[in-house]
C-alpha positions as CSV (number, residue, x, y, z in Angstrom):
1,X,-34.5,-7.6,7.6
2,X,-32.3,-5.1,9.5
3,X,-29.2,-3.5,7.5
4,X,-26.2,-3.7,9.6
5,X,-23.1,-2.5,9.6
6,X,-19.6,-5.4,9.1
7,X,-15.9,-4.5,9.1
8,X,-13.9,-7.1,6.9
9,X,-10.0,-7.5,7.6
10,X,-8.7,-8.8,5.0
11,X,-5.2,-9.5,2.8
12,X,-4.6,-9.9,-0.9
13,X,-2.3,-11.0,-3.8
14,X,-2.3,-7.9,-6.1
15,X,-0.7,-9.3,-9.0
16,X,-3.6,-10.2,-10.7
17,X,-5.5,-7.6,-9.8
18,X,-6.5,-4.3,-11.8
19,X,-6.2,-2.2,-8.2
20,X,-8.6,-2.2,-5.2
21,X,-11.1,-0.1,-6.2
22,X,-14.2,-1.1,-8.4
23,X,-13.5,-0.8,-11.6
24,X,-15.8,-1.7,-15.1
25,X,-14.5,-4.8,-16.8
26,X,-11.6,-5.5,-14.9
27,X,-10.7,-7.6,-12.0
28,X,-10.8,-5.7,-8.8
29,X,-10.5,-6.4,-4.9
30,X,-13.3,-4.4,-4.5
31,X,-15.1,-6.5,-7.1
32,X,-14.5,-9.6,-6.1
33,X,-15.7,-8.9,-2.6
34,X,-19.1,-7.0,-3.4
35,X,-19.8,-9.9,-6.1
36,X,-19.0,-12.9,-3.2
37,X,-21.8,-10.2,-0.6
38,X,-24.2,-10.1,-3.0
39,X,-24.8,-13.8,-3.6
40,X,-24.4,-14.0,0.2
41,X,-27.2,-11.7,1.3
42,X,-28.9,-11.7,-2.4
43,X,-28.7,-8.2,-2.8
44,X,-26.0,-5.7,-4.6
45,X,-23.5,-4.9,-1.7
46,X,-21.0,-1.7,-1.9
47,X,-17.9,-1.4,0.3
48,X,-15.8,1.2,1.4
49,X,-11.8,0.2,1.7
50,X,-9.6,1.6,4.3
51,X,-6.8,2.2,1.7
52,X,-6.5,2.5,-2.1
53,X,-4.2,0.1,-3.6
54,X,-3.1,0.3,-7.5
55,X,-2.5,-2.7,-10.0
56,X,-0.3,-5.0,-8.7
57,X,0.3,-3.7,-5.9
58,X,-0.6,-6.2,-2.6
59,X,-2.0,-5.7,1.0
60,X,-1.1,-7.7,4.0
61,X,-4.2,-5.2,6.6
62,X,-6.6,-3.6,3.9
63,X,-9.8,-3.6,5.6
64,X,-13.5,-2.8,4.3
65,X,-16.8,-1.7,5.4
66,X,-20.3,-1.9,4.9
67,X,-23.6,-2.0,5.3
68,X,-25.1,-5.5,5.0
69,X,-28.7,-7.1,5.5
70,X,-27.6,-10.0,7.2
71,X,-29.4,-11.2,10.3
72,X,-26.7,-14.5,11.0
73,X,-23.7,-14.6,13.0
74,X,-20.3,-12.4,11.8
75,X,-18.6,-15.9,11.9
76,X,-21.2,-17.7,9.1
77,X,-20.2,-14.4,6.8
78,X,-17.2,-14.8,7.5
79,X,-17.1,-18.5,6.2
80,X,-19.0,-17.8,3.3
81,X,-16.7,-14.7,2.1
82,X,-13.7,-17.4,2.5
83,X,-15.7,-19.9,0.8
84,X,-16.8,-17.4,-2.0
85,X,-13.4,-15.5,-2.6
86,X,-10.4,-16.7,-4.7
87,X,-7.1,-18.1,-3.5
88,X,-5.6,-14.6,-4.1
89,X,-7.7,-13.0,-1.4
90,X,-7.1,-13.9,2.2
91,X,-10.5,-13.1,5.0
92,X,-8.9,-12.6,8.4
93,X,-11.7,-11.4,10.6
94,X,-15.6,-10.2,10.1
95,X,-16.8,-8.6,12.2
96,X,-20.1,-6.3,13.4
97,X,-19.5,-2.6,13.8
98,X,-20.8,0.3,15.1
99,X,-23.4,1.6,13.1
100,X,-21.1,5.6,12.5
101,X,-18.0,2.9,11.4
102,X,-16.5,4.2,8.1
103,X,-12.7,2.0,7.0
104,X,-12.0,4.9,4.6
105,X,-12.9,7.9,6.9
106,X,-12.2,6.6,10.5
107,X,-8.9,5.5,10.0
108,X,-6.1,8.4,11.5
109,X,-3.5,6.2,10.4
110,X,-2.0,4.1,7.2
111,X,1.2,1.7,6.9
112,X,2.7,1.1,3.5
113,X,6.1,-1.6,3.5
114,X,7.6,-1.7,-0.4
115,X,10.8,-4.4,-0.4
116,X,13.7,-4.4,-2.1
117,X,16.0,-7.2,-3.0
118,X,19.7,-5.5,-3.3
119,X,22.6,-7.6,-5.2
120,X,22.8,-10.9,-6.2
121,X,19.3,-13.0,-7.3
122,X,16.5,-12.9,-5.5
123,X,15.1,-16.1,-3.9
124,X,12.4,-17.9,-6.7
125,X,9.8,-17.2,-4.0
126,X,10.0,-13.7,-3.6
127,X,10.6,-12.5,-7.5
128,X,7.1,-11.4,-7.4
129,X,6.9,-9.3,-4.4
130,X,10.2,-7.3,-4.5
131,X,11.7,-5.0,-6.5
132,X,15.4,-6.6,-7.3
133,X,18.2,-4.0,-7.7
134,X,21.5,-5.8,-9.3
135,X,24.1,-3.9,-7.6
136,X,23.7,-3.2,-3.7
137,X,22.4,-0.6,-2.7
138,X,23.7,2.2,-0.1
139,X,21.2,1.3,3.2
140,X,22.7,4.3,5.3
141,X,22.6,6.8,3.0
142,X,18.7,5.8,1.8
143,X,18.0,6.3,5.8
144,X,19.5,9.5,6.1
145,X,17.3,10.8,3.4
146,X,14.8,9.5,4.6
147,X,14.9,11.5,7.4
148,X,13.6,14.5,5.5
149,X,10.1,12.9,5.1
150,X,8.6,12.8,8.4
151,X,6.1,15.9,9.2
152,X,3.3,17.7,8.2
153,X,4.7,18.9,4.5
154,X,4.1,20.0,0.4
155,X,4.6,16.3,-0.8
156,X,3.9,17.6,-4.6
157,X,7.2,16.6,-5.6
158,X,6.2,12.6,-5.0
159,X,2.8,13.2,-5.8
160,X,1.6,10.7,-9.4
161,X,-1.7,11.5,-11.2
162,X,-1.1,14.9,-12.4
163,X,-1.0,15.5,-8.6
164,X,2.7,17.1,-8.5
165,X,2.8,19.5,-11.3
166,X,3.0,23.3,-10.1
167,X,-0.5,24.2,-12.3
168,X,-2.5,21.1,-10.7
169,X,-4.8,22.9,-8.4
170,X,-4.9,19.9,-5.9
171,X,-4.4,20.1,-2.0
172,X,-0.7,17.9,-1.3
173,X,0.2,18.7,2.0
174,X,0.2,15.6,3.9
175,X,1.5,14.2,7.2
176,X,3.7,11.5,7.6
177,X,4.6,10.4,11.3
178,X,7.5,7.9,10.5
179,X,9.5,6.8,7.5
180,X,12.4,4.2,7.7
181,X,14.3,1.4,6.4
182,X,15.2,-1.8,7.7
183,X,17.1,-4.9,6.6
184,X,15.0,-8.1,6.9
185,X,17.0,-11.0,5.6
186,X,21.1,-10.8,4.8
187,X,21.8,-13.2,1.8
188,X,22.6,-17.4,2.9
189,X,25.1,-17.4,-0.3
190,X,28.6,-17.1,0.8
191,X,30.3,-14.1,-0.4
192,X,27.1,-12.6,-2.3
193,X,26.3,-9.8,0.1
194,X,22.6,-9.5,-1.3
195,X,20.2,-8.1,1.4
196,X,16.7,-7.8,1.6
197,X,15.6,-4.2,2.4
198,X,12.0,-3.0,3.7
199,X,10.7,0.8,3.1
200,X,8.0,1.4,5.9
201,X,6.0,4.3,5.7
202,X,3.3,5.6,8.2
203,X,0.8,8.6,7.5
204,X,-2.5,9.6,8.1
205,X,-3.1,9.8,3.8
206,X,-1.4,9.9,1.0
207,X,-1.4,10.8,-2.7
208,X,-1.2,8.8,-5.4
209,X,1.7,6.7,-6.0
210,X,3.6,8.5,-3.5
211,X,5.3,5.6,-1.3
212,X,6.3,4.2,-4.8
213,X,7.9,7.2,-6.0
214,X,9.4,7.8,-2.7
215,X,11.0,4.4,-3.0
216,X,12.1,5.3,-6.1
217,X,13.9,8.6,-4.9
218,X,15.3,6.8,-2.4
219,X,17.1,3.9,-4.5
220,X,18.3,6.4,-6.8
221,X,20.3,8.2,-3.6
222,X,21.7,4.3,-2.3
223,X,22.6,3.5,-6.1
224,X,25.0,6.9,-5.6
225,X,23.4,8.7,-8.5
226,X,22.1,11.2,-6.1
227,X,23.4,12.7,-2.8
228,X,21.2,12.3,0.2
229,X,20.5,15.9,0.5
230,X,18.6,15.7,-2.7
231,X,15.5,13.9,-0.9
232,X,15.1,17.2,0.8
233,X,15.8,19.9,-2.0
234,X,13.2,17.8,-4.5
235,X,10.4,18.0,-1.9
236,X,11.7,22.0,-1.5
237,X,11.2,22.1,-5.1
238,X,7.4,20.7,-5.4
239,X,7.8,19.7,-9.3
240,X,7.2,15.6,-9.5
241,X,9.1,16.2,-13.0
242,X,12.4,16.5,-10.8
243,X,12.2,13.3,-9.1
244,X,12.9,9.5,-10.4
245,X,10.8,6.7,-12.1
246,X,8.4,5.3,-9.5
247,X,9.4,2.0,-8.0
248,X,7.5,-1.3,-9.8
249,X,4.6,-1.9,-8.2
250,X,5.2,-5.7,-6.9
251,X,7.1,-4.7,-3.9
252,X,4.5,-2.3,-2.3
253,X,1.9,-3.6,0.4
254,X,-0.8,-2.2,2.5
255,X,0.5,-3.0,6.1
256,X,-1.8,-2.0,8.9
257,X,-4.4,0.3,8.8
258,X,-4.6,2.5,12.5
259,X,-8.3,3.5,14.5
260,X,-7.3,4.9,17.6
């Protein structure tokens, strides 16, 4: 039987979740989706995944790849995976690829969107997916500081994993083509002023925990403890031991995943 190669666009709940990649005796995205290919095709499967996503942190367009012996119809995989998969994964589209198609290597662009619920209570609905800031939070002066991100730059200063530290010998120039925030919903409680607030992010990579310590940076500066010109300095100064806490991990998501 012929090997062939399937692109899987799919979603997921992170909460539960140890991260995306495959990981010994924890719970995985990863995991969960080789473990549902191999009873499908009856042979160990291993996928590639277009982005890395830590624990608890979700995806909304994460998408894999792999090579598959499986003669039937993308569609009958693609009802099997959703019949296979738990409630906390969502299958959007299989798919047959060309045979060169790589979800990690081939894509030249990656969207992250972390949320942020500022004054008043959050919604009972979305506790789990935003990070709640009591006090609201300064939405022009985040933006302008924001400004300082876009470009081809040293992003040590917002780099996690030992990434950012002046002795790590580690490559953390990245490019970053667009970063902004946005105000989804405006509180329906009279007089509470609560807002909720989206981070997006687009780049061709990214190191690790860098969106979430960006978001943190960036709340520190709309809180007031910070001036907006800081954003710019602490990337100047490449020294992740200069910049804030990272943001929680519930209000990041994987948002689209760019090809061409």
């Amino acid at each position: 039987m012929e090997r062939r190669v399937f692109r899987i666009d799919l979603g997921y709940d992170g909460t539960d979740f140890a991260g995306s990649q495959v990981q010994p005796g924890v719970r995985t995205v990863q995991g969960v989706l080789e473990e549902a290919l191999a009873r499908l095709t009856g042979e160990p499967a291993r996928l590639a995944l277009a982005g890395r996503t830590d624990r608890g942190v979700h995806a909304v367009g994460q998408v894999a790849s792999g090579t598959l012996r499986w003669e039937r119809p993308a569609a009958a995989l693609l009802a099997g995976l959703r019949a296979l998969t738990p409630p906390d994964v969502a299958i959007y589209r299989v798919a047959l690829a060309p045979a060169s198609f790589h979800a990690r290597f081939d894509a030249v662009a990656r969207e992250y969107r972390y949320r942020v619920w500022s004054g008043g209570t959050p919604p009972l609905l979305l506790r789990r997916l935003v990070w709640h800031q009591r006090r609201a939070l300064d939405l022009e002066a985040m933006g302008r500081a924001a400004e300082a991100l876009p470009g081809e730059q040293d992003f040590a200063a917002v780099a996690g994993g030992g990434a950012g530290v002046p002795w790590a010998e580690i490559d953390t120039t990245r490019r970053v083509n667009s970063a902004r925030w946005v105000v989804l919903q405006q509180s329906i409680e009279p007089g509470e002023g609560a807002r909720l607030l989206e981070f997006r992010i687009v780049a061709s990579g990214y190191l690790p925990q860098m969106v979430r310590n960006i978001v943190g940076d960036l709340v520190q500066i709309g809180r007031g403890e910070r001036q907006v010109a800081w954003m710019a300095e602490l990337l100047r100064g490449r020294d992740r031991r200069l910049g804030a806490a990272p943001a929680p991990p519930e209000g990041l998501a994987l948002w689209h995943v760019s090809y061409t």
